[in-house]
N, C-alpha and C positions, 0 to 999 in steps of 0.2 A: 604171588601176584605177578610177578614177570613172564610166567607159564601164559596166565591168563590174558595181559594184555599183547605178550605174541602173537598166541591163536588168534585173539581177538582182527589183527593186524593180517597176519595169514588168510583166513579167511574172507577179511573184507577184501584183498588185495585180488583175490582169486573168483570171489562174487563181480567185481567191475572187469575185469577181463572174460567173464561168461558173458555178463551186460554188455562188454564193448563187441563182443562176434554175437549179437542177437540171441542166445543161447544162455541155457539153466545148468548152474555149477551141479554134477552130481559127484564129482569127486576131485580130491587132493592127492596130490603126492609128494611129499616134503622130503629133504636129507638133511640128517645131522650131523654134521660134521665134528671134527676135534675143540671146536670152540663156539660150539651149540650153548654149555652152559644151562642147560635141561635135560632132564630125563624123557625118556618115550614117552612114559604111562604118565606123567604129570602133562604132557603137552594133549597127550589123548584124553586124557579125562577133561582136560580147558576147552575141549576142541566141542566134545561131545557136550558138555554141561552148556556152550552156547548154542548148539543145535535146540539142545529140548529144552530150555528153560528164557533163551530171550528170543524163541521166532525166529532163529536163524535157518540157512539153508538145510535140508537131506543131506550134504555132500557126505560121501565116503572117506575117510581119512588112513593115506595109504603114509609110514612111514619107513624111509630107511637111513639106517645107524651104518655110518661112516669114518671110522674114529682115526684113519689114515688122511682123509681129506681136510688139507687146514682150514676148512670153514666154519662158518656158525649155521645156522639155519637157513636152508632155501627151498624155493617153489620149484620142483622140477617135471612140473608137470600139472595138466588139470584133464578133467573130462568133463564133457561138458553135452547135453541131449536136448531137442528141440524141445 
């Protein structure tokens, strides 16, 4: 469940910064850090099961594992297309 309300959170966070520059989220790119406390494929599959199943955006979901960087999960990045 924590996978799921991440992406959940990811996602919307990264959907209002495409809405805030006029622009359609088409992709993510997240880093996990040492204190992520999820796995990749458990956050990919949260990521993706909200695309297809509640109307969420296309986006692409790029991620990278960082197990040297002391952080949890961030947004380091978005792409975004008219």
């Amino acid at each position: 469940m924590h996978e799921s309300g991440l992406a959940d959170r990811l996602l919307a966070l990264a959907e209002a910064e495409a809405r805030a520059r006029g622009k359609r989220l088409v992709g993510v790119k997240v880093r996990l850090g040492a204190l992520a406390a999820t796995a990749p494929e458990r956050l990919r599959a949260d990521f993706e099961h909200l695309r297809e199943h509640h109307g969420r955006t296309g986006a692409a979901l790029e991620i990278e594992v960082d197990p040297d960087r002391p952080s949890g999960v961030e947004i380091v990045g978005i792409e975004v297309a008219d």
